[in-house]
DSSP file (Angstrom, degrees, kcal/mol; ACC not computed):
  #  RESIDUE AA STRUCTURE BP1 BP2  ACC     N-H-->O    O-->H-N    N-H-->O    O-->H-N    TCO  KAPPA ALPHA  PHI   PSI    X-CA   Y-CA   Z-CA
    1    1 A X              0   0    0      0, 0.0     2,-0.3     0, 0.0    74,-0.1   0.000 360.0 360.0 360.0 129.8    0.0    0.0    0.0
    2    2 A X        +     0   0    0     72,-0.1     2,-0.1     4,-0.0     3,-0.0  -0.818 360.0  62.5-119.2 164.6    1.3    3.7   -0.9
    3    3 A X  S >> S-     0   0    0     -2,-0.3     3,-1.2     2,-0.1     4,-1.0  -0.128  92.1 -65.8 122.4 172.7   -0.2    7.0   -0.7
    4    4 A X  H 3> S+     0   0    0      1,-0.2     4,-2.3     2,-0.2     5,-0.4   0.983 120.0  60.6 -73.2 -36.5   -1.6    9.2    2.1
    5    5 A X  H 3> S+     0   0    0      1,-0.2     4,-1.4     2,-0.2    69,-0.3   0.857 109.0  48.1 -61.6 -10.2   -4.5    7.1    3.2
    6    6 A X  H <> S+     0   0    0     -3,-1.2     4,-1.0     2,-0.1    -1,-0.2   0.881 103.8  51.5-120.5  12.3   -2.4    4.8    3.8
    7    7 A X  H  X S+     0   0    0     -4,-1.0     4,-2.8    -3,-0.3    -2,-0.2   0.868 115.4  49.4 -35.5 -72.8    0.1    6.6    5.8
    8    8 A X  H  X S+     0   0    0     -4,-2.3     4,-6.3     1,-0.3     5,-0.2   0.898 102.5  54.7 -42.0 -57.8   -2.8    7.7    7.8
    9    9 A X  H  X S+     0   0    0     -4,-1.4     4,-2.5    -5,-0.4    -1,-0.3   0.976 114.2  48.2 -49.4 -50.1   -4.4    4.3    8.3
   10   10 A X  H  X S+     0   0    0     -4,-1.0     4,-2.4     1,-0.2     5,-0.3   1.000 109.2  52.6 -63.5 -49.4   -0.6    3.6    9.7
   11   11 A X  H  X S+     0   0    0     -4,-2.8     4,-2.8     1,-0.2    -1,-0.2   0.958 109.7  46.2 -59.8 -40.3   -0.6    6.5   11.8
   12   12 A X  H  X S+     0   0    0     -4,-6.3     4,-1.6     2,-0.2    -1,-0.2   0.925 106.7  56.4 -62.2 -26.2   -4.0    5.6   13.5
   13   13 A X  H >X S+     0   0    0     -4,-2.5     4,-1.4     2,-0.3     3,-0.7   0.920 113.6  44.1 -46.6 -57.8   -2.8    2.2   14.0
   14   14 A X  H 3X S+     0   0    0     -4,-2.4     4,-3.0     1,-0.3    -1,-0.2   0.843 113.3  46.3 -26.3 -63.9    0.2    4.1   15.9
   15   15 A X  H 3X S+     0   0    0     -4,-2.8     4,-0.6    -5,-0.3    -1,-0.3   0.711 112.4  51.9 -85.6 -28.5   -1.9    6.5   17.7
   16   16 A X  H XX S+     0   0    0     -4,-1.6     4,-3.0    -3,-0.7     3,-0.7   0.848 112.8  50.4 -52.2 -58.5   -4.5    3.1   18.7
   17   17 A X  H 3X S+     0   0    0     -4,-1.4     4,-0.8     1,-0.2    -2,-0.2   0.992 115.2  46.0 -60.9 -65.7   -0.9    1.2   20.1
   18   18 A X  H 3< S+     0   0    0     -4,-3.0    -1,-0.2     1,-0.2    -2,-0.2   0.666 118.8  30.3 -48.7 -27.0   -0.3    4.0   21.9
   19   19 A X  H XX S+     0   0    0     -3,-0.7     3,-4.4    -4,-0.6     4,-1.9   0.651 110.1  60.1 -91.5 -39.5   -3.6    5.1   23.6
   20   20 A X  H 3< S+     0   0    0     -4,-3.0     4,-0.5     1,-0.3    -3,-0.1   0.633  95.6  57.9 -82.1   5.0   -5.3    1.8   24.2
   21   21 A X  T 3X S+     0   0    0     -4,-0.8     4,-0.8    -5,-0.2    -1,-0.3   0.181  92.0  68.5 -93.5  17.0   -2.9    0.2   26.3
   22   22 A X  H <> S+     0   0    0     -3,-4.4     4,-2.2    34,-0.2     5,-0.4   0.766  87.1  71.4 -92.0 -30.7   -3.2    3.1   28.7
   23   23 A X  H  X>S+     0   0    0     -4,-1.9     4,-3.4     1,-0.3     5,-1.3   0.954 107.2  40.2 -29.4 -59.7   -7.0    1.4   29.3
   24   24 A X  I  4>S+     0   0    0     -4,-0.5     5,-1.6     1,-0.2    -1,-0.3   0.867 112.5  48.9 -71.1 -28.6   -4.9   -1.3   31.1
   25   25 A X  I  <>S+     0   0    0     -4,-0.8     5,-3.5     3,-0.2     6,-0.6   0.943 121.7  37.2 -79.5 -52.0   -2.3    0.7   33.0
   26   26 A X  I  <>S+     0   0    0     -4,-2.2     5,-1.6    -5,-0.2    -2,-0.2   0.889 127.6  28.9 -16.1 -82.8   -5.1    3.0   34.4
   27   27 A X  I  <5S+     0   0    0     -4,-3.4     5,-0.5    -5,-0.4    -1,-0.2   0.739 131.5  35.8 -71.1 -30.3   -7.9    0.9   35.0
   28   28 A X  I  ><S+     0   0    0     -5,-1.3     4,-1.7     3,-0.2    -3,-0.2   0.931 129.8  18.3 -67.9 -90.6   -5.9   -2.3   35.8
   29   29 A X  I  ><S+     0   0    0     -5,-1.6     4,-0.7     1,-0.2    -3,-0.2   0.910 127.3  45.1 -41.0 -63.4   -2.8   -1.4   37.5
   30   30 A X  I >><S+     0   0    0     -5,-3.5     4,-1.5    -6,-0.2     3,-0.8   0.899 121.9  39.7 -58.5 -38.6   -3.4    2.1   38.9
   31   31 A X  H 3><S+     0   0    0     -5,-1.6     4,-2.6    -6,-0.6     3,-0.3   0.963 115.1  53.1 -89.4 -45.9   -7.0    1.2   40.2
   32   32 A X  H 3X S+     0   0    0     -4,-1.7     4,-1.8    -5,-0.5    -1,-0.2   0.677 114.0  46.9 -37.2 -37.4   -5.8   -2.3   41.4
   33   33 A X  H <X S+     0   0    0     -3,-0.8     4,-0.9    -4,-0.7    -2,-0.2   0.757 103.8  50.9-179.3  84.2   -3.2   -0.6   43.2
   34   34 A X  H >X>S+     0   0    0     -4,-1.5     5,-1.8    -3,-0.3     4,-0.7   0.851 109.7  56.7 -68.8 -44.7   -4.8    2.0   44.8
   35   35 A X  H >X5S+     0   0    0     -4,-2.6     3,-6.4     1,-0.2     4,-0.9   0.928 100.9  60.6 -54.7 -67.8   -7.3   -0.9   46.1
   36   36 A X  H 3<5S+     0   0    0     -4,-1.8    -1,-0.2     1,-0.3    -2,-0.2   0.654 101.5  55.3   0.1 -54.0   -4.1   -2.8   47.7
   37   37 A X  H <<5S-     0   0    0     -4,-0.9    -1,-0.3    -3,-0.5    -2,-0.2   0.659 126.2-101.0 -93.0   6.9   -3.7    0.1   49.7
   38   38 A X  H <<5 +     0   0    0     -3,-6.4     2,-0.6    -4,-0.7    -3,-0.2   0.316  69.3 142.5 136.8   2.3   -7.2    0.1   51.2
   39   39 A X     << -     0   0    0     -5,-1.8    -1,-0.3    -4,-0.9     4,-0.2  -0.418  55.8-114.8 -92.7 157.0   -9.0    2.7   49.3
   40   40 A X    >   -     0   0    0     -2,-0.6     3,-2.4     1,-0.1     6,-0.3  -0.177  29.1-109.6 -66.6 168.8  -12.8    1.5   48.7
   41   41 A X  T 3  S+     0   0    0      1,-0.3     6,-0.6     5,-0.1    -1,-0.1   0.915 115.6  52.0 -83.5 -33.2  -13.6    0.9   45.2
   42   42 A X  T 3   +     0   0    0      4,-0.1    -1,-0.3     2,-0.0    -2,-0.1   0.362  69.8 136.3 -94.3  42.9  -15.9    4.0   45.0
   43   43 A X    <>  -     0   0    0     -3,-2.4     4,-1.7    -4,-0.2    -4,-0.0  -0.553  67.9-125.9 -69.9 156.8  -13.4    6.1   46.3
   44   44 A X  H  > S+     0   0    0      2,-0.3     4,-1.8     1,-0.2    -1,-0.2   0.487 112.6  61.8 -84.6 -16.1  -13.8    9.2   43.9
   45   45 A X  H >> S+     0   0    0      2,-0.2     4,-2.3     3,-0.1     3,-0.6   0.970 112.5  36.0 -81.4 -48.8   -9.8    8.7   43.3
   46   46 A X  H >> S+     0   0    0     -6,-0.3     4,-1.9     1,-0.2     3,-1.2   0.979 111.0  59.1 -60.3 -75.2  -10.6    5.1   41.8
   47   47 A X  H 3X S+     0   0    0     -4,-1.7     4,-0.6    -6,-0.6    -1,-0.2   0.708 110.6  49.9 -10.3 -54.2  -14.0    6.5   40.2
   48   48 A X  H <X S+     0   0    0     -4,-1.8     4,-2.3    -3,-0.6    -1,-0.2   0.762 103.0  53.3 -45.4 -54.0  -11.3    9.0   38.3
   49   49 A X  H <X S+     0   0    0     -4,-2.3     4,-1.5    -3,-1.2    -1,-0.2   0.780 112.5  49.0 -61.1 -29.7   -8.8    6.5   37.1
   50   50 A X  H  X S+     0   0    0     -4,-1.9     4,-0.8    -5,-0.3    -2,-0.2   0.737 107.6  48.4 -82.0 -19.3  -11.7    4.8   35.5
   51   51 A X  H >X S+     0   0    0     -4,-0.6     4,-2.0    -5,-0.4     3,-1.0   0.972 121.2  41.5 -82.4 -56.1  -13.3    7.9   33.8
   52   52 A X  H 3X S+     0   0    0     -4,-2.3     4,-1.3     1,-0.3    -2,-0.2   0.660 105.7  63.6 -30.5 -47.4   -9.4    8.6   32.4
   53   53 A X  H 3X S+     0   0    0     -4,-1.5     4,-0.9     2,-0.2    -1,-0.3   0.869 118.5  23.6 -66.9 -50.1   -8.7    5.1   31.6
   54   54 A X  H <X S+     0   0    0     -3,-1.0     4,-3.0    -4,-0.8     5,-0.3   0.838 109.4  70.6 -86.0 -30.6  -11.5    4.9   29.0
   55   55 A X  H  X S+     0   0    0     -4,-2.0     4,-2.1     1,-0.2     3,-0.4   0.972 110.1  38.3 -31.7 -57.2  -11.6    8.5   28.3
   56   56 A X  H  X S+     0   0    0     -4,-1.3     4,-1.4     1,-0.3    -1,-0.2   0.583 113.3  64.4 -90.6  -8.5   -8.2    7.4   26.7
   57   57 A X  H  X S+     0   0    0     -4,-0.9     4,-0.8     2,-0.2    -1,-0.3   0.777  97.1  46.8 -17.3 -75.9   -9.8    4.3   25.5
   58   58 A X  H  X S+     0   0    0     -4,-3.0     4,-3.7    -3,-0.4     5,-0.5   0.768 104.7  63.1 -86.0 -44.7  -12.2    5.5   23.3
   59   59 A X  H  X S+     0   0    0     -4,-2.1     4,-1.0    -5,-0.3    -1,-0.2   0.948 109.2  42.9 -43.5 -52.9   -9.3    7.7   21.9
   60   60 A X  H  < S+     0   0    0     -4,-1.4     4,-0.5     2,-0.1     5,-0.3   0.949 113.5  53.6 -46.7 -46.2   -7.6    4.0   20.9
   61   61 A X  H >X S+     0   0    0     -4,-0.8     4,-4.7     2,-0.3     3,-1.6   0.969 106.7  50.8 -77.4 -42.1  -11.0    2.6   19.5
   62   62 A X  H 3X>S+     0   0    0     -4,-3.7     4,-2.6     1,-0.3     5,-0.7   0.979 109.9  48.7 -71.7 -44.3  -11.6    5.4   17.3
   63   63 A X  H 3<5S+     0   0    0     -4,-1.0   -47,-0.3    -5,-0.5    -1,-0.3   0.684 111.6  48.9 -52.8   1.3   -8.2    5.2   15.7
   64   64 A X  H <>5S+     0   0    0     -3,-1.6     4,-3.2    -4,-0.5     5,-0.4   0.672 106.5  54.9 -85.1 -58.6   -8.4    1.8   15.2
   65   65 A X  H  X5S+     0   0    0     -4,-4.7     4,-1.7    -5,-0.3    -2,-0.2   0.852 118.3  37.9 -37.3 -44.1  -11.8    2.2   13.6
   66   66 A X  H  X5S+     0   0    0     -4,-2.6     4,-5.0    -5,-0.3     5,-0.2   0.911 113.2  52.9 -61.1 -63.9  -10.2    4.7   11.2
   67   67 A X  H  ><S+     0   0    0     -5,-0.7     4,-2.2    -4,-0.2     5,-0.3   0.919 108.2  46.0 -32.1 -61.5   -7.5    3.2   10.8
   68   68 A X  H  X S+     0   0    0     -4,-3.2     4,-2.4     1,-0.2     5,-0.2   0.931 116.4  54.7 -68.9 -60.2   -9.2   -0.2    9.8
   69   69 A X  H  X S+     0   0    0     -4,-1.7     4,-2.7    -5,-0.4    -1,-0.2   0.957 107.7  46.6 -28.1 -58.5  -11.6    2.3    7.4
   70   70 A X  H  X S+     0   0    0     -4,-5.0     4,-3.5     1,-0.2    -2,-0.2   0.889 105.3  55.5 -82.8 -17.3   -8.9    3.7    5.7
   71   71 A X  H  X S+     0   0    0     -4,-2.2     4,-2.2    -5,-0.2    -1,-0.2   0.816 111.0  51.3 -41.0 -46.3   -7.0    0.2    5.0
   72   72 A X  H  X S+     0   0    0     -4,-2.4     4,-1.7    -5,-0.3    -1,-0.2   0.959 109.3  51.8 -62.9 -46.8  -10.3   -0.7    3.4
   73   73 A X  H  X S+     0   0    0     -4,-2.7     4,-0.6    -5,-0.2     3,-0.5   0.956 111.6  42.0 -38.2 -70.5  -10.1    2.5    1.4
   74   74 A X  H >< S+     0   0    0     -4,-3.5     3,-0.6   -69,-0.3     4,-0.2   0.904 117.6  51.9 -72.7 -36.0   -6.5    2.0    0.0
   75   75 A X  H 3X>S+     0   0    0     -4,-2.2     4,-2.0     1,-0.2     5,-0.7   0.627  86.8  74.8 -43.4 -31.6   -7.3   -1.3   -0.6
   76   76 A X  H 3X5S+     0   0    0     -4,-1.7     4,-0.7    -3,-0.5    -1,-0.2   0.930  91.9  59.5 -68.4 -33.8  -10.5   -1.0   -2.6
   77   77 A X  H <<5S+     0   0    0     -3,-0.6    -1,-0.2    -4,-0.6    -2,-0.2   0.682 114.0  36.4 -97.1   3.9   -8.5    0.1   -5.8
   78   78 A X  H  45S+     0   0    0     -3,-0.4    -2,-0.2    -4,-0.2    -1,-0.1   0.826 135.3  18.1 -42.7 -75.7   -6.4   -3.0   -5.9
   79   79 A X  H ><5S+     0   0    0     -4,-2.0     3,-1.3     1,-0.2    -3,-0.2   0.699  83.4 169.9 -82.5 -31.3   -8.7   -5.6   -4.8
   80   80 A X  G ><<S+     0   0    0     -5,-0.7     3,-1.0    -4,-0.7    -1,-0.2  -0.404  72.7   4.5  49.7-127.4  -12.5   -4.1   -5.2
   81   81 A X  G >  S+     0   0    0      1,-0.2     3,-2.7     2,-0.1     4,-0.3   0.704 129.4  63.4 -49.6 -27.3  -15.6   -6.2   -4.8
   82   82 A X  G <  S+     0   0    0     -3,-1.3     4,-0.3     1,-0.2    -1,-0.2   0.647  89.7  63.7 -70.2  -7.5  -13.1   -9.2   -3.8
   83   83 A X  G <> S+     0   0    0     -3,-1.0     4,-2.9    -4,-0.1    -1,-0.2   0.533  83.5  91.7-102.9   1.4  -11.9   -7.4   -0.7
   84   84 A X  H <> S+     0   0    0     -3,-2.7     4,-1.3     2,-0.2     5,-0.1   0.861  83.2  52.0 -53.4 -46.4  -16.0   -7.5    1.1
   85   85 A X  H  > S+     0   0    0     -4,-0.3     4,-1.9     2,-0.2     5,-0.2   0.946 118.2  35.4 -48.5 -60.6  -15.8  -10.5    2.8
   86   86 A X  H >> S+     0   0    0     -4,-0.3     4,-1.8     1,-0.2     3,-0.7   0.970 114.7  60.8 -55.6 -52.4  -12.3   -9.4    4.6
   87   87 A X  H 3X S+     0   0    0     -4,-2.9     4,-1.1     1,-0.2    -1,-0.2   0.884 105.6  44.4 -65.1 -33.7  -13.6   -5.8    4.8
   88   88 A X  H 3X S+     0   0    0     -4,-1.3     4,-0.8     3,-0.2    -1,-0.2   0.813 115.3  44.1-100.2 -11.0  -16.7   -6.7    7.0
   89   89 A X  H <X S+     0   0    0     -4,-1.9     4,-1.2    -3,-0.7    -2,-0.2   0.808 114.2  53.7 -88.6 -28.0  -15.0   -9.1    9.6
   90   90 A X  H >X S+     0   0    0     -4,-1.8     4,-2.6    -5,-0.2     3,-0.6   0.968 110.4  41.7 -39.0 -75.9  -12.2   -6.6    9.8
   91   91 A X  H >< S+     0   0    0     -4,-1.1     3,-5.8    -5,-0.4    -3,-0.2   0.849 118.6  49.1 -61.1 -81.9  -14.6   -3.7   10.6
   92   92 A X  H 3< S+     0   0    0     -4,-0.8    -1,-0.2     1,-0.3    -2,-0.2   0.591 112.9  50.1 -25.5 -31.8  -16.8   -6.2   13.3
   93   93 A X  H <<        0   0    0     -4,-1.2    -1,-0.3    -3,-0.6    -2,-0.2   0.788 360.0 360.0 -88.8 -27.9  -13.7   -7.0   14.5
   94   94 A X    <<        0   0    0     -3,-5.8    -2,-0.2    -4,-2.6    -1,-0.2   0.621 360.0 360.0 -74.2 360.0  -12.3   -2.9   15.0
């Protein structure tokens, strides 16, 4: 694949690797352990880590989503009609 869409699609992919493992260090670690040291699970500090943790989440999902879009994109003027099947477990799967 060349060209800028699909430079982009690579760049969301990037910006996806980059956000959506913060989900786990947040929500996982940090909130895991802040319980360890005793604070209750709806302490407002845990409540925080959780709004942040997805906050930064959702940033990953859409870049994947895009990403996964624009792959279809640069791809369609190889492959066309032949590339549907792939193109619609792909996207179910983003």
């Amino acid at each position: 694949m060349r060209g800028p869409i699909a430079w982009v699609a690579c760049l969301g992919a990037f910006v996806y690797g980059v956000y959506y493992p913060a989900v786990d260090l947040l929500t996982g670690i940090g909130t895991g352990r802040l319980l360890n040291l005793g604070l209750d699970r709806h302490d407002p500090a845990v409540s925080a880590l959780f709004l942040q943790g997805n906050a930064l989440g959702d940033i990953g999902n859409i870049s994947l989503l895009a990403s996964c879009v624009l792959l279809l994109a640069s791809m369609w003027l190889m492959a066309g009609q032949a590339l549907l099947p792939g193109a619609v477990c792909l996207l179910g799967g983003a």
